[in-house]
C-alpha positions as CSV (number, residue, x, y, z in Angstrom):
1,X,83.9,87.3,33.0
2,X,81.8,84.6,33.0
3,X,81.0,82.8,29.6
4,X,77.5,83.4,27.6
5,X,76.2,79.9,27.7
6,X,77.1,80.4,31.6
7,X,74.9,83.3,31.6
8,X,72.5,81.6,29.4
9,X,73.0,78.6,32.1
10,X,72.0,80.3,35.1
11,X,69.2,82.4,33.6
12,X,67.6,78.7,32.2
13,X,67.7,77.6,35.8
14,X,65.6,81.2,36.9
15,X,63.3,80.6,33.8
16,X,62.8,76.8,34.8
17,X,62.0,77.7,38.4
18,X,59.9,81.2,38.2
19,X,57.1,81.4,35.4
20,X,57.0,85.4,35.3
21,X,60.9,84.8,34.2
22,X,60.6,82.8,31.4
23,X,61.0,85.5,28.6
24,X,63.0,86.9,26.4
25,X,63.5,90.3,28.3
26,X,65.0,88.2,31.1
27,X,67.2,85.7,29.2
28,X,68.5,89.2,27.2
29,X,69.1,90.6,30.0
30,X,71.4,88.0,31.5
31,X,73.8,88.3,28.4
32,X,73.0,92.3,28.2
33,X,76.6,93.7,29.7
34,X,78.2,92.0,27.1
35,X,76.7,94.3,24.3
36,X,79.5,96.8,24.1
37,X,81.0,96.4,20.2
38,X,84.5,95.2,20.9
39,X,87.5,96.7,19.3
40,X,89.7,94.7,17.2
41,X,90.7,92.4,19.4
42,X,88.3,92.4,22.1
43,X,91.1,94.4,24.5
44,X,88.1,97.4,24.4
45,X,84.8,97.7,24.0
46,X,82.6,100.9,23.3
47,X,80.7,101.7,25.8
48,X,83.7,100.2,27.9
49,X,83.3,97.7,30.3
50,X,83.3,100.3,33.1
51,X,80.2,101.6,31.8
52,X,78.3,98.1,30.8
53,X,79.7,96.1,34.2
54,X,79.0,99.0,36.9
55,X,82.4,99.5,37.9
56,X,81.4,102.3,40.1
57,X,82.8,101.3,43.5
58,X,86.1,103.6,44.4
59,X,88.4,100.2,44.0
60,X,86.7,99.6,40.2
61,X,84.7,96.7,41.2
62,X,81.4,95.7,39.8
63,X,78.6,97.6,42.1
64,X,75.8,95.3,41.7
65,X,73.9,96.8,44.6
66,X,74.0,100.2,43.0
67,X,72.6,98.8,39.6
68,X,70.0,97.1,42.2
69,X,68.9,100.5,43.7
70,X,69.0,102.4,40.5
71,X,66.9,99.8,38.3
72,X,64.6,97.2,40.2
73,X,62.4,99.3,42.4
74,X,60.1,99.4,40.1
75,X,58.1,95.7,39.0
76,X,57.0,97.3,35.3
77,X,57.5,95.6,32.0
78,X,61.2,96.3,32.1
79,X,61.6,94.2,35.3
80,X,62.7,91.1,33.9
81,X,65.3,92.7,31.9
82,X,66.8,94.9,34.4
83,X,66.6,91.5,36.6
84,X,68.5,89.5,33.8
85,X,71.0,92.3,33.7
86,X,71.6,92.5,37.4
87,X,72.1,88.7,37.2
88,X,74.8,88.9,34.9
89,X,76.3,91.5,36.9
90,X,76.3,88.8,39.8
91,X,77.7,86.2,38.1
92,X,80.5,87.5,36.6
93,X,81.6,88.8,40.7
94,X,81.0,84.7,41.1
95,X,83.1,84.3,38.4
96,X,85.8,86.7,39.5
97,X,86.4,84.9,42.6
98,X,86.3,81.7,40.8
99,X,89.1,83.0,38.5
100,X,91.2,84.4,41.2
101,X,91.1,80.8,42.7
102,X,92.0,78.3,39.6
103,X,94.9,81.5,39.1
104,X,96.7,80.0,41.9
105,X,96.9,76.6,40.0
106,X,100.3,75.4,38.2
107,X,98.3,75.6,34.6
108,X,97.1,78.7,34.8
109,X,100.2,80.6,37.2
110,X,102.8,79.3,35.1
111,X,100.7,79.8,32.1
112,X,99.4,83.0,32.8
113,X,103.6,84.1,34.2
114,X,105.2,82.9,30.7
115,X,102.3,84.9,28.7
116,X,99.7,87.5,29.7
117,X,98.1,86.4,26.6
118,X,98.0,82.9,27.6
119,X,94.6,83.7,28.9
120,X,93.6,82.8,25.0
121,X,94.3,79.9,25.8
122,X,92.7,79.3,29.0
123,X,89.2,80.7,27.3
124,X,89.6,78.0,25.1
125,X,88.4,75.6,27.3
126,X,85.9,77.6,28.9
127,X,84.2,78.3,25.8
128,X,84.8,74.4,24.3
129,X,83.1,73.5,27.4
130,X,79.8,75.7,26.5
131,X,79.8,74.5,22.8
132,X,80.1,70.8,24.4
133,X,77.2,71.2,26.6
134,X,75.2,72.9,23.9
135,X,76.0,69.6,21.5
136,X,74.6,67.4,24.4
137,X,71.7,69.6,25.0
138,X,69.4,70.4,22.0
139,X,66.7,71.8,23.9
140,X,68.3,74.3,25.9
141,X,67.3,77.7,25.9
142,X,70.0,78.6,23.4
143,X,68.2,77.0,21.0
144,X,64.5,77.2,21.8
145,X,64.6,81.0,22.5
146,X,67.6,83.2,21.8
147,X,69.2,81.8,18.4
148,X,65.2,82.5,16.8
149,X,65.3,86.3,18.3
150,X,64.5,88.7,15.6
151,X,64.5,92.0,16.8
152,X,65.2,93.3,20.2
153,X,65.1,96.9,20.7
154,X,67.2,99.3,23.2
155,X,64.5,100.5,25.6
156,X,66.6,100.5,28.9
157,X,70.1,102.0,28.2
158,X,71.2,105.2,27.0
159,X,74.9,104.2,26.6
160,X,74.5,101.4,24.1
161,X,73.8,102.1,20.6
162,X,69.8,101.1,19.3
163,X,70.7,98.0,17.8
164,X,73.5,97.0,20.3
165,X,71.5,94.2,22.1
166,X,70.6,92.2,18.9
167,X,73.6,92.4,17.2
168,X,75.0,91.0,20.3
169,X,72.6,88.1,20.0
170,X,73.6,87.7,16.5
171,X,76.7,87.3,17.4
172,X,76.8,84.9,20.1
173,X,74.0,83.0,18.4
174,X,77.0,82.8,15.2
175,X,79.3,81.9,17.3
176,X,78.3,78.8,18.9
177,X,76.7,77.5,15.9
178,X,79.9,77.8,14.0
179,X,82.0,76.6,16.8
180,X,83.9,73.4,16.4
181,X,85.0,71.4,19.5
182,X,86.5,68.4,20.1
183,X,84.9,67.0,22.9
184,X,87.9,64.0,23.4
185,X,90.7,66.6,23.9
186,X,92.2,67.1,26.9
187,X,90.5,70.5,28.8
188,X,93.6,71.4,31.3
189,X,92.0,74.8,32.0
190,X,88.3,73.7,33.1
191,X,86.5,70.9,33.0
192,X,82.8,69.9,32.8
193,X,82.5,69.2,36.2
194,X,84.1,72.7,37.3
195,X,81.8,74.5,34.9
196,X,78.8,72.8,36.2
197,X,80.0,72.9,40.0
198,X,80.5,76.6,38.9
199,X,77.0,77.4,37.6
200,X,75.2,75.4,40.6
201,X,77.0,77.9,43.2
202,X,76.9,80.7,41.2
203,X,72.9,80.4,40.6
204,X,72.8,79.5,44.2
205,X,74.4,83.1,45.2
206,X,72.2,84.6,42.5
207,X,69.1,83.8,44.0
208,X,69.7,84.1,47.7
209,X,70.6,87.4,47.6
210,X,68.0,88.2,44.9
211,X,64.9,86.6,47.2
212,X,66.9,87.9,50.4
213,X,66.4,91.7,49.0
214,X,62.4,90.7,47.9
215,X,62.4,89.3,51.5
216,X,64.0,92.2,52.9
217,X,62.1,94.8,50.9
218,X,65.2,95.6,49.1
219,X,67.4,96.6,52.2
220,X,70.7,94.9,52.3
């Protein structure tokens, strides 16, 4: 799955571009299937991830389409939310195919081959890249709108607890702001360039088939 400031990326570009998504609801929204409290060591997560990421297709993939049908019909207050969420959902299926890809690398197959917990490792780069670009950009989102939300309640889900979504943003917002990174290091898993290659496309995808389904009247 993609990584939060990823998320955080591609909903900036949306809020940037389209006034009536520059909110909170939407920039929640695009972090809001990674609210599930994680176990111990993040191997689970309650709801699980089948529940949070729609993995309702019959080969356990993500079904962003069905999420589609099911929550944005309707253009009420909950729209932007829903729109965030159905975003993430989109991403991480960019991000999927983008894994699968760098998998087939010598870093990551021999990695990956020695140690199924090598992907750690791997994340430590994807994640040093987001507290990198964070450092270099003050005024991002991150900082101007989600690491000052107070209180966000559970309106839209029945499976995730009532506080679920800001104690989420707690979290994230903790995380980042205690990371340390060095930004001189070596990154043999991902670099800058792959992440922001990465979030171009990625947003790209997003918002064709996002303005191909207003276009289309929400057919295909």
């Amino acid at each position: 799955m993609a990584t939060w400031v990823a998320h955080m990326r591609i909903a900036d570009y949306f809020m940037k571009k389209y006034p009536e998504l520059n909110n909170e609801r939407f920039l929640v929204g695009n972090i809001g299937p990674d609210c599930g409290v994680p176990n111990e060591d993040w191997s689970a997560f309650t709801p699980s991830k089948q529940v949070t990421h729609w993995h309702t297709t019959e080969d356990g993939r993500i079904d962003a389409e069905d999420f589609r049908q099911k929550y944005l019909q309707k253009k009420d207050e909950s729209y932007p939310f829903y729109l965030g969420y159905y975003f993430h959902l989109l991403t991480d299926i960019a991000w999927a195919r983008f894994y699968q890809k760098k998998k087939q690398e010598p870093p990551y197959a021999e990695g990956l081959a020695r140690d199924p917990q090598f992907i750690w490792k791997i994340k430590e780069d994807w994640y040093g890249q987001d507290v990198i670009f964070l450092r270099k950009n003050p005024e991002f989102v991150f900082f101007t709108l989600f690491a000052k939300i107070e209180s966000f309640e559970n309106e839209y889900f029945d499976f995730y607890p009532d506080e679920a979504f800001l104690r989420q943003i707690k979290y994230i917002t903790n995380f980042y702001l205690t990371a340390e990174e060095d930004e001189n290091r070596e990154f043999p898993y991902l670099s800058a360039g792959e992440m922001d290659g990465f979030i171009a496309e990625a947003a790209a995808e997003v918002e064709g088939k996002w303005l191909g389904n207003e276009i289309g009247g929400g057919k295909g």
